[in-house]
C-alpha positions in Angstrom: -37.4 28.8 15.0 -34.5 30.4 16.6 -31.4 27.0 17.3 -28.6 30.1 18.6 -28.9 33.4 20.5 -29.6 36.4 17.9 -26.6 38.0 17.1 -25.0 40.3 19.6 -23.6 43.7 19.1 -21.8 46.5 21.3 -23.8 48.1 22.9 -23.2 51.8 20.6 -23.8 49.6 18.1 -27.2 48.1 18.9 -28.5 51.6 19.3 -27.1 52.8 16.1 -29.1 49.5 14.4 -32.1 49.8 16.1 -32.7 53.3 14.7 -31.6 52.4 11.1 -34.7 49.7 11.1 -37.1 52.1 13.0 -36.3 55.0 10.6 -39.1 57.5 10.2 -39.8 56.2 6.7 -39.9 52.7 7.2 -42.3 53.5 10.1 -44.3 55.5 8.1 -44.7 52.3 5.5 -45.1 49.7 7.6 -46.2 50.5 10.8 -43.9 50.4 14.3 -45.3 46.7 14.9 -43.8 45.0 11.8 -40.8 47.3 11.3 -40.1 45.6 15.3 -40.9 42.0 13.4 -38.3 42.5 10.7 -35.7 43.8 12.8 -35.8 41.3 15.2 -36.2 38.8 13.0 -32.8 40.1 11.0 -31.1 39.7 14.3 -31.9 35.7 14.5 -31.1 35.2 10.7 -27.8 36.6 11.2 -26.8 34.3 14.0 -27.9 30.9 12.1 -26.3 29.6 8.3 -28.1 30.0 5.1 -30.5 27.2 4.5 -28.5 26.8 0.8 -25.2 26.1 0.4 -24.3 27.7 -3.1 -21.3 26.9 -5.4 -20.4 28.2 -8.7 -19.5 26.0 -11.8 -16.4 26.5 -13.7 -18.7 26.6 -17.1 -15.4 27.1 -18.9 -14.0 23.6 -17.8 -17.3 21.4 -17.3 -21.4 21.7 -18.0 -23.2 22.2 -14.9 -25.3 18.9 -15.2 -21.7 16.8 -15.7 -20.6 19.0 -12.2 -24.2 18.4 -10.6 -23.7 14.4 -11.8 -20.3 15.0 -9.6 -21.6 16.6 -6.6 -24.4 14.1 -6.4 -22.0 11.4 -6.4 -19.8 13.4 -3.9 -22.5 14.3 -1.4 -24.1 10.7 -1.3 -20.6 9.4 0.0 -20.1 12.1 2.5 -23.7 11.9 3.7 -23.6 7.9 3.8 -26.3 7.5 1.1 -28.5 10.0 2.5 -30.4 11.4 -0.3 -30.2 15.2 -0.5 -31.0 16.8 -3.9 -28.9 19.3 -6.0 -30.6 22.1 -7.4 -30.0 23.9 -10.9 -31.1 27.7 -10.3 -33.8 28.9 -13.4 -32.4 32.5 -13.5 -28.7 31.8 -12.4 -27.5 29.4 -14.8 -23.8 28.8 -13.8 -25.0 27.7 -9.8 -25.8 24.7 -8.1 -27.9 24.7 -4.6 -27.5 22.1 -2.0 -30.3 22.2 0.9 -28.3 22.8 4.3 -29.9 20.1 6.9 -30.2 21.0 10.4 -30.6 22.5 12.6 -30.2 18.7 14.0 -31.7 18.5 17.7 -31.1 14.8 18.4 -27.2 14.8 19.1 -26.2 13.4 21.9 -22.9 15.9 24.0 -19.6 13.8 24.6 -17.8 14.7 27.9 -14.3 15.5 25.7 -14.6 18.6 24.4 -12.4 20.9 21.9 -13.2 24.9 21.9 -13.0 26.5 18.4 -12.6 30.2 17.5 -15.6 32.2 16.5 -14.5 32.2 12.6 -13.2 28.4 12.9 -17.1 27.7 14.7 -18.6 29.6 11.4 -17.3 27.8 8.7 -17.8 24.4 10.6 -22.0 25.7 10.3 -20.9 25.7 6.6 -19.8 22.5 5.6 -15.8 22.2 7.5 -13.9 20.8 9.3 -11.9 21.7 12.1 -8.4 22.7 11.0 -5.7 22.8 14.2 -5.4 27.1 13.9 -9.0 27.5 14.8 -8.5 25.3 18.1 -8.5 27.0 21.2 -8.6 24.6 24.2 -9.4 20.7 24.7 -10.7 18.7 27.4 -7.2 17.6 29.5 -7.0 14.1 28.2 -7.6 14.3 24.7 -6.2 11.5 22.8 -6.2 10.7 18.5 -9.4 9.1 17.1 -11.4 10.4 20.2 -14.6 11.0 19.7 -15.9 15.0 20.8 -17.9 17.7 21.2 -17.1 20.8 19.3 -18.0 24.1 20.9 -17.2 27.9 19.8 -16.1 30.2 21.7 -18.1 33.4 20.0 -17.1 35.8 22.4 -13.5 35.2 22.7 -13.1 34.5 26.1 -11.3 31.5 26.4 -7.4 31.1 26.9 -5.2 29.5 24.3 -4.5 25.7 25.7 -7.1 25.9 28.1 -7.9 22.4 30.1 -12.1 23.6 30.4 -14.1 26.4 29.6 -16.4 27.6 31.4 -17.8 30.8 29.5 -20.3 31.0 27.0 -19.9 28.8 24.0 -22.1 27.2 21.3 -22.5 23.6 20.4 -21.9 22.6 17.0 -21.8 19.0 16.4 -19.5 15.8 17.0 -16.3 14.5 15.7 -13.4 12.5 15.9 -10.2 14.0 16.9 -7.4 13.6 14.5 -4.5 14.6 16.9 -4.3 14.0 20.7 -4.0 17.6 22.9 -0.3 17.2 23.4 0.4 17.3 19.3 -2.2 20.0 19.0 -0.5 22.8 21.6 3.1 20.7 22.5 4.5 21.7 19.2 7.1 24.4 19.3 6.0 25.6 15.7 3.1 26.1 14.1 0.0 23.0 13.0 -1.7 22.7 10.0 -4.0 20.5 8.9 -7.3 18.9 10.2 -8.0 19.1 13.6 -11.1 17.8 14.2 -13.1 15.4 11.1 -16.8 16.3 11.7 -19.3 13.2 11.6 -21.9 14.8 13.6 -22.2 18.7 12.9 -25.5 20.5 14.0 -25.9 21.8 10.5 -25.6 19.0 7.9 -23.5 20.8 4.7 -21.0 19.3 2.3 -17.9 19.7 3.2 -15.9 21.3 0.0 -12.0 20.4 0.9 -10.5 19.4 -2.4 -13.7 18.4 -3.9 -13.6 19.6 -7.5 -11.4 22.0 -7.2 -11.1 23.3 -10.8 -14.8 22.6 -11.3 -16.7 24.6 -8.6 -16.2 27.9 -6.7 -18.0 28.0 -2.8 -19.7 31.9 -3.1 -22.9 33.1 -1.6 -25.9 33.6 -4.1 -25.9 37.4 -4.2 -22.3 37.3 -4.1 -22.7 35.1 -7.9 -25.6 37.4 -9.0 -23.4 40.2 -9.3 -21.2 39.6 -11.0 -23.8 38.3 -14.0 -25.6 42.3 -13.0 -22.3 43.7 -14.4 -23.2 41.6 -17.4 -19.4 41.8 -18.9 -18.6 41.1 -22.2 -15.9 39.3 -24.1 -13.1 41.6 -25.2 -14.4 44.2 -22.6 -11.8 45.9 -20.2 -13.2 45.6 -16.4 -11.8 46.3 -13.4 -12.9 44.6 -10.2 -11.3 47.1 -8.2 -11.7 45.7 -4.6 -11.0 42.0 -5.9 -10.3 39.9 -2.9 -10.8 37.5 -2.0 -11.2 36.9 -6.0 -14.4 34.9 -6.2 -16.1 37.9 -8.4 -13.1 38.3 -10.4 -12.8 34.5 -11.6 -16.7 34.7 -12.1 -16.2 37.9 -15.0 -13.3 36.5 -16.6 -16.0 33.3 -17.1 -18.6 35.3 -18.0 -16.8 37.3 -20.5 -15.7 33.7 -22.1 -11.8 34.8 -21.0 -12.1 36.8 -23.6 -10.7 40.8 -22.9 -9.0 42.2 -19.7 -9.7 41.9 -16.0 -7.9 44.0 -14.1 -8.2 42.7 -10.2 -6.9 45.4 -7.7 -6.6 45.2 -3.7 -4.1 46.2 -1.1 -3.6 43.3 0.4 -0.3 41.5 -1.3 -1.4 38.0 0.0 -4.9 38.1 -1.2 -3.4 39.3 -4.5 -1.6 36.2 -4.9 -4.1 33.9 -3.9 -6.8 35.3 -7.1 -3.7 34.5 -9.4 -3.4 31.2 -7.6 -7.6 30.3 -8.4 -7.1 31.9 -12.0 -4.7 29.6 -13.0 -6.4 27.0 -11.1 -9.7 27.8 -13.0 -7.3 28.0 -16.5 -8.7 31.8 -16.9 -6.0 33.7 -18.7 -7.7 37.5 -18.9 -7.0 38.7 -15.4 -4.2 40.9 -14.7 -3.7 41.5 -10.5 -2.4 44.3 -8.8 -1.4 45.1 -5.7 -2.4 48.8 -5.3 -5.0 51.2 -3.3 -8.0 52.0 -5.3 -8.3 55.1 -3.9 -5.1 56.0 -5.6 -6.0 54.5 -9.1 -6.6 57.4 -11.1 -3.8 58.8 -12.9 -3.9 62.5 -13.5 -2.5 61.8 -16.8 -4.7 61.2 -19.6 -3.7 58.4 -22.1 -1.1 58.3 -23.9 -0.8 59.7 -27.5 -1.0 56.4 -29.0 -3.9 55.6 -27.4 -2.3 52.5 -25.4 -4.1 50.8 -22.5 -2.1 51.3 -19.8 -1.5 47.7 -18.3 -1.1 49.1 -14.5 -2.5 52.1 -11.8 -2.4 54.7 -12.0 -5.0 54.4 -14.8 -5.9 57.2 -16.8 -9.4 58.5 -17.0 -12.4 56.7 -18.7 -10.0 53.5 -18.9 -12.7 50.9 -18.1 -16.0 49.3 -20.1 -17.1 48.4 -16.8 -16.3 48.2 -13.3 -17.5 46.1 -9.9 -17.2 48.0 -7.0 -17.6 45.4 -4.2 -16.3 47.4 -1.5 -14.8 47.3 2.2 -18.0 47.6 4.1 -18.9 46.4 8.0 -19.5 42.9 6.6 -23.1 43.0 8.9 -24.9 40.8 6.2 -22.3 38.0 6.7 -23.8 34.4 8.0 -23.8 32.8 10.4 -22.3 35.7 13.3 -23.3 35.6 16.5 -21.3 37.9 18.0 -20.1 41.2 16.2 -17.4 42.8 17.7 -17.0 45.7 16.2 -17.4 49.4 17.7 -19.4 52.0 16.1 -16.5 54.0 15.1 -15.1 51.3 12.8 -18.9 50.4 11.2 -19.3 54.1 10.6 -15.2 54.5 9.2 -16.9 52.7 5.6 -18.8 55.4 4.2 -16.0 57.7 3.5 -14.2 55.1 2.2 -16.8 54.3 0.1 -17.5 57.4 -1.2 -13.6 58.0 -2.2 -13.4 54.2 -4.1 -17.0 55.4 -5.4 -15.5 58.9 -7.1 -12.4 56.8 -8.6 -14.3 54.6 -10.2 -16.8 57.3 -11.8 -13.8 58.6 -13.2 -12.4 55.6 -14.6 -15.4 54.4 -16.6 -15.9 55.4 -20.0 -19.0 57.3 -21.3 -21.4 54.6 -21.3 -19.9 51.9 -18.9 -21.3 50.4 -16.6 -20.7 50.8 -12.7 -22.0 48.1 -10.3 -21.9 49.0 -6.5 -22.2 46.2 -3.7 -21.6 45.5 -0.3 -22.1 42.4 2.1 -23.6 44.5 4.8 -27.1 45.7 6.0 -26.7 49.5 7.0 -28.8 52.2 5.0 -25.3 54.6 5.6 -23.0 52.0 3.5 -26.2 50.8 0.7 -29.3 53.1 0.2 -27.4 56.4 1.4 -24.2 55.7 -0.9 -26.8 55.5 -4.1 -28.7 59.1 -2.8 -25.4 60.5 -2.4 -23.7 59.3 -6.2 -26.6 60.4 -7.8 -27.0 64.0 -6.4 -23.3 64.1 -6.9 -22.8 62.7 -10.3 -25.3 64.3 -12.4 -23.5 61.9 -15.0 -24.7 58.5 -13.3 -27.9 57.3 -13.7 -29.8 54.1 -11.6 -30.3 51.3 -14.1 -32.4 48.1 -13.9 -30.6 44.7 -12.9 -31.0 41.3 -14.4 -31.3 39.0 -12.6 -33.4 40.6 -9.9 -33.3 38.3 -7.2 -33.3 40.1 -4.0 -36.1 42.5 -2.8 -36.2 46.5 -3.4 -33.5 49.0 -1.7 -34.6 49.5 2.3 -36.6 53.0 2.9 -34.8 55.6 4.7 -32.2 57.5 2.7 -34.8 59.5 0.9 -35.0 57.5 -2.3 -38.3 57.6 -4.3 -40.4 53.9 -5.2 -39.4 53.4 -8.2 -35.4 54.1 -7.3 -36.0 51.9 -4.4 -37.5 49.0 -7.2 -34.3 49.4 -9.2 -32.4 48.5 -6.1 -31.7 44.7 -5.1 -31.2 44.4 -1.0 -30.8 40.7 -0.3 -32.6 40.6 3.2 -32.8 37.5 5.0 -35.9 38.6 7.2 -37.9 38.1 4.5 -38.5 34.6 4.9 -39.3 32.5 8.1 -36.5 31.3 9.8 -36.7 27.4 10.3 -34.9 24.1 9.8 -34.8 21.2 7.1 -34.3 17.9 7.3 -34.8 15.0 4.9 -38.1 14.1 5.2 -39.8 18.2 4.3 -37.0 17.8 1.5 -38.7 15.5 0.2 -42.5 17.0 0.3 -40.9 20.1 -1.3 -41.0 21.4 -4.5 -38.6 22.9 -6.5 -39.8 26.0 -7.1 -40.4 26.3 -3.1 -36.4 25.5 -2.5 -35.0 27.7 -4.8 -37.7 30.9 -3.5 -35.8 30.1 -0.4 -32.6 29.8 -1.2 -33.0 33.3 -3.1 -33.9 34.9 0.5 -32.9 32.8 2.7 -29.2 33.6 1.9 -26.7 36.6 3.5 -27.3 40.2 3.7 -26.5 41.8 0.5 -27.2 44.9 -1.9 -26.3 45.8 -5.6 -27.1 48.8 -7.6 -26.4 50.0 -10.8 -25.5 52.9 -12.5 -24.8 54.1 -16.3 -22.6 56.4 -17.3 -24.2 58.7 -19.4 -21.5 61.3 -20.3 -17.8 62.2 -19.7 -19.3 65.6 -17.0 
């Protein structure tokens, strides 16, 4: 059941897609008809929200039945007593799922309307509200406590302060206006704060603004599994070395009990600060952040004669127990997006990129580490390519099994062999059949149903992982 369009690209693009999902081994293994099925299903996943929102419990601070006794309470009052359950997961232990409800048909349009921004219109599917940035235009008389129609503006058409709108635009629920037009554009400096309070939204998701705060962490499922694949340990040195926005980085100082080093690195200053701000939000005490290009980590001096750790990059060689490589990618696997803007010269700019974080970090880990390679995107170029390429050229590396294994096996194409593919995990949201929830199938479900879905039905992700065998 397809609510929104499927998800538009440019048109270079498209054509660059559609022959990464007809590739001539992926035809070969599943025939034209259902490598067509897959792809176009892909393409109407993308556009819509999980069907799970998924948030992370600060084990450290609470248990997660005391924080799933919380969010039960929590949800019940937003949702007005409507009784939607909270899931523990079996194989992810530190994760609670909450059923997203919708899409919601039955919601009768107001004539006052408020245009949000693409991103502003994504995170409202999600659970938000509408904060005063994301708005774009409002209807001409637009007074406080009004009641309206939110729309977004996916294509980015429609002019700042705008009185109507006449372009295309996607409907995404009701709710009452906290400001009237004049305070929202009138101002001579910049708003914060809520625009619009949601009552209505076409996807029914908690809404997470300042709900326990120090207790839970909003992250997509694959995004939580791995970080458990890395598998830290306490008094371990790791180095998340593309850190922001920090959600992974919190998640292995928890695992590893806060116990040893993590080193959090990015190149964006502001994004640095905000990891430190969680961290000593979530009282983690192990991670160290640094402002600093990871393709410029690796010092050409080895360590010192003492043997010290240095505390900053440069880093000498084989510095590391274990390191996450979650790097810059295209961001295709990201839900809900219905309109990608991107050209094909800036979704093919990753795999260098890659490829010089990827050769850093081989260097950095120690004989035995363990490297753990990720992206949020869907491309065989930026996943199933990357691994061909590190292990033809790092004889040292070799594929490893993950736990848990969630996801499906790595996507044919890039020349890997069955059981390389099976040691893969590609997160694919074809792989289920796309179609609402609402209370009442909630309640003929069981829970082993939900949570296969929420384990598929979830962004487009991958993971693999690699040993180190030796220092060559």
């Amino acid at each position: 059941m397809t609510f929104f369009p499927k998800i538009s690209f440019q048109p270079e693009v498209e054509e660059y897609l559609s022959k990464v999902f007809r590739n001539r081994e992926l035809l070969a293994a599943l025939g034209a008809q259902e490598a067509e099925n897959r792809y176009q299903s892909l393409l109407s996943h993308l556009s819509h929200p999980p069907a799970f929102t998924t948030v992370r419990v600060n084990t450290r601070l609470a248990s997660v039945k005391h924080v799933k006794s919380l969010l039960l309470d929590e949800i019940q009052q937003q949702f007005k007593g409507l009784n939607v359950p909270v899931l523990e997961h079996p194989k992810i232990q530190d994760i609670l799922l909450i059923p997203v409800i919708g899409p919601r048909h039955d919601i009768r349009r107001h004539d006052s309307e408020v245009i949000v921004g693409a991103q502003c219109g994504y995170a409202v599917l999600r659970g938000a509200h509408v904060y005063v940035p994301g708005i774009i235009s409002t209807s001409k008389v637009l007074k406080a406590g009004d009641l309206v129609s939110v729309y977004s503006d996916i294509e980015g058409k429609c002019r700042r302060g705008a009185k109507e709108f006449g372009g295309i635009k996607v409907f995404l629920g009701n709710g009452i206006s906290e400001l009237s037009r004049n305070e929202i554009f009138g101002s001579s400096g910049p708003l914060n704060g809520m625009g619009v309070r949601m009552i209505e939204p076409v996807y029914l998701s908690p809404s997470f603004d300042n709900v326990l705060s120090s207790h839970l962490f909003l992250q997509n499922l694959p995004s939580v599994v791995v970080s458990h694949v890395l598998n830290p340990q306490p008094g371990e040195r790791i180095l998340d070395m593309c850190a922001a926005p920090g959600g992974k980085t919190t998640h292995l100082a928890t695992l590893m009990h806060d116990q040893g080093e993590v080193i959090a690195m990015d190149k964006i200053a502001n994004k640095m600060k905000k990891i430190k701000q969680n961290a000593e939000l979530l009282q983690l005490n192990c991670i160290k952040t640094f402002c600093y290009d990871g393709t410029k980590a690796l010092s050409v001096e080895k360590m010192n004669k003492e043997g010290d750790e240095q505390e900053g990059p440069p880093f000498p060689p084989e510095s590391f127990d274990r390191i996450l490589l979650d790097a810059p990618c295209s961001g295709m696997g990201q839900r809900p997006n219905m309109a990608y803007s991107w050209t094909l010269k800036e979704v093919t700019s990753y795999q260098p990129l890659q490829r010089k974080l990827f050769t850093v970090a081989v260097k950095l880990l120690k004989p035995g580490g363990v490297l753990v390679y990720s992206t949020c995107t869907i491309t065989l170029s930026e996943n199933e390519e990357q691994v061909a390429w590190a292990l033809e050229t790092f004889p040292c590396l070799q594929l490893h099994p993950q736990e848990p294994h969630i996801g499906g096996e790595g996507m044919r194409g890039a020349g890997l062999s069955l059981a390389q593919l099976k040691l893969l995990q590609r997160f694919d949201p074809s792989a289920v059949t796309l179609q609402g929830t609402d209370i009442a199938a909630l309640q003929d479900s069981r829970e082993e149903d939900l949570i296969s879905v929420a384990n598929r039905d979830c962004i487009g992700f991958f993971i693999a992982k690699f040993i180190k065998l030796n220092s060559k």
